[in-house]
C-alpha positions in Angstrom: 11.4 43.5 -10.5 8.7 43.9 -13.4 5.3 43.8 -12.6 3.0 42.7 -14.8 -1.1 43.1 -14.8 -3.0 40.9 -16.4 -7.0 39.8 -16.9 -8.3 36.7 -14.9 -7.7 33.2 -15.5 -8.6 30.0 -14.4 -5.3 29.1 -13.4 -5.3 32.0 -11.0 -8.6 31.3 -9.1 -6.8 30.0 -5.9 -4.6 33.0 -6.1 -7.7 35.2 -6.0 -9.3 33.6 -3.4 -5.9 33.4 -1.5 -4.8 37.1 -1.7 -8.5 38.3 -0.5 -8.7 35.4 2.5 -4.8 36.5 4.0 -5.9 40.4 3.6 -9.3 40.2 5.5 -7.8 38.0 7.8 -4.9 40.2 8.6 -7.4 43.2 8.6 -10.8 41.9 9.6 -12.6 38.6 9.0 -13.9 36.9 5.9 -17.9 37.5 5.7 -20.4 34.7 4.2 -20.8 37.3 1.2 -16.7 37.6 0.3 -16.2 33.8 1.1 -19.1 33.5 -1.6 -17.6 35.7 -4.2 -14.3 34.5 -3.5 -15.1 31.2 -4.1 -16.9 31.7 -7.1 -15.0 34.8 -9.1 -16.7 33.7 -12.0 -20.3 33.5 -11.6 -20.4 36.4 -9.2 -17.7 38.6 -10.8 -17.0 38.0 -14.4 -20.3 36.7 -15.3 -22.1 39.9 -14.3 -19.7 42.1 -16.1 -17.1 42.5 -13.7 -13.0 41.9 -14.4 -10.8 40.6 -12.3 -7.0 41.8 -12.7 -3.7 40.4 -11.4 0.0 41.7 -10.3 2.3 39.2 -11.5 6.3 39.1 -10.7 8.2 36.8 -13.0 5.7 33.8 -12.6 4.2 34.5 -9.0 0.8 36.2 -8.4 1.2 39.2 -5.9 -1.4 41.4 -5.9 -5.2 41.5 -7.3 -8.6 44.0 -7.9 -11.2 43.7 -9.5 -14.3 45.9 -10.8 -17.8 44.4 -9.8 -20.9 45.2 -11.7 -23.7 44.8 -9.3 -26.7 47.3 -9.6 -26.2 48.9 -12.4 -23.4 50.3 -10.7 -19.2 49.4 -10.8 -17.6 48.7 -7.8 -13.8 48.4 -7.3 -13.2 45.8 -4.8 -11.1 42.8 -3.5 -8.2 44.6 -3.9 -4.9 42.9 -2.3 -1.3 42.8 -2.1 0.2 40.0 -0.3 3.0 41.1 2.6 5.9 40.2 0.9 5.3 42.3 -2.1 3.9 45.7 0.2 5.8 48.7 -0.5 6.8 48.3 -4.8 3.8 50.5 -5.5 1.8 47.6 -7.1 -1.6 49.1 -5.6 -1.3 51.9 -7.5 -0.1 49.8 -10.2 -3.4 47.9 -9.9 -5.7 51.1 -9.2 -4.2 52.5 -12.3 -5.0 49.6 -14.2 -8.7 49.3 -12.8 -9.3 53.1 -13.3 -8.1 52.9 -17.4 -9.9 49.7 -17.7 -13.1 50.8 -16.5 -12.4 54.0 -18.9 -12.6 52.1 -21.8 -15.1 50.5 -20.9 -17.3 53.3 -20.9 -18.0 52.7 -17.0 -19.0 57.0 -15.7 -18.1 56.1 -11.6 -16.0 53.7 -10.0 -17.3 53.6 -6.3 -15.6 51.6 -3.7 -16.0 50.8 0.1 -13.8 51.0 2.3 -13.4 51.3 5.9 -11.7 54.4 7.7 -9.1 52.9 9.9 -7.1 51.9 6.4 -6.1 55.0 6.6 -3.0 54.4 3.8 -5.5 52.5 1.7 -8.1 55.7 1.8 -5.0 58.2 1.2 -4.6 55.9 -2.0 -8.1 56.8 -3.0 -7.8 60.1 -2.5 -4.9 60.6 -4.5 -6.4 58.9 -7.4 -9.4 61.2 -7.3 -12.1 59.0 -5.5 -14.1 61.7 -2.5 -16.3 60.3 0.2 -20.0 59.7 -0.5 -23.2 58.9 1.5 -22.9 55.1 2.5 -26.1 53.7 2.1 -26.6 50.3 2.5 -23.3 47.9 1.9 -22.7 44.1 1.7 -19.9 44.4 4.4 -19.9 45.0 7.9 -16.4 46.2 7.3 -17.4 49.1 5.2 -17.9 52.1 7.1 -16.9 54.6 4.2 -17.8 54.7 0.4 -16.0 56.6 -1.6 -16.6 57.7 -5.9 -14.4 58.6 -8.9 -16.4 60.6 -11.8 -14.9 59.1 -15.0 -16.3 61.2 -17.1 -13.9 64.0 -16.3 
């Protein structure tokens, strides 16, 4: 199976939103704020200088992430896998992705938040370099842990 990643488009918008609803749901509940961005990816993601990235096998969308600018700050978020797909290392796939991306972007952190009972998701970020930093305030009731990854290492 090949897995492709490629940048948002139109023709993916339901996948987005899709992907993101089945994960929260599965894990949590979908919030006013994520039902907003979900619903509007472009305005509230690519508009402000984020991207939005897809896992594609053969012509089906399987996975997504995305890097949010909000703040002056880049956030990688509404990250998801569907079930079927879980277990072909397509996270990494997409965290890899995300993490070069914001690279050449020039981006200097990638912070993300998380929450600490996902504990295979947080061992994820660990690996990749990301470390646990003060929380502060968060758009999610979920997030109960914020993690960073200096890019300028």
């Amino acid at each position: 199976m090949e897995i492709q990643i490629i940048e948002f488009d139109a023709q993916y918008r339901d996948d987005f939103k899709k992907l993101n609803t089945e994960w929260l749901q599965k894990n949590f509940m979908v919030e006013p704020f994520d039902e907003h961005q979900l619903s509007n990816p472009e305005t509230e993601i690519l508009d402000k200088g984020g991207k939005i990235f897809f896992a594609k096998a053969d012509e089906k969308i399987v996975g997504t992430a995305s890097l949010l600018h909000e703040h002056g700050e880049y956030e990688l978020a509404k990250m998801a896998v569907t079930e079927d797909f879980k277990g072909h290392g397509i996270g990494n796939l997409l965290m890899k992705h995300c993490i070069d991306q914001a690279k050449k972007l020039g981006i200097p952190k990638l912070v993300l938040i998380s929450n600490r009972s996902l504990t295979p998701a947080l061992t994820m970020y660990q690996k990749f370099g990301f470390r646990e930093t003060p929380l502060g305030e968060v758009p999610y009731a979920r997030g109960d842990i914020k993690m960073e990854l200096d890019l300028r290492k």
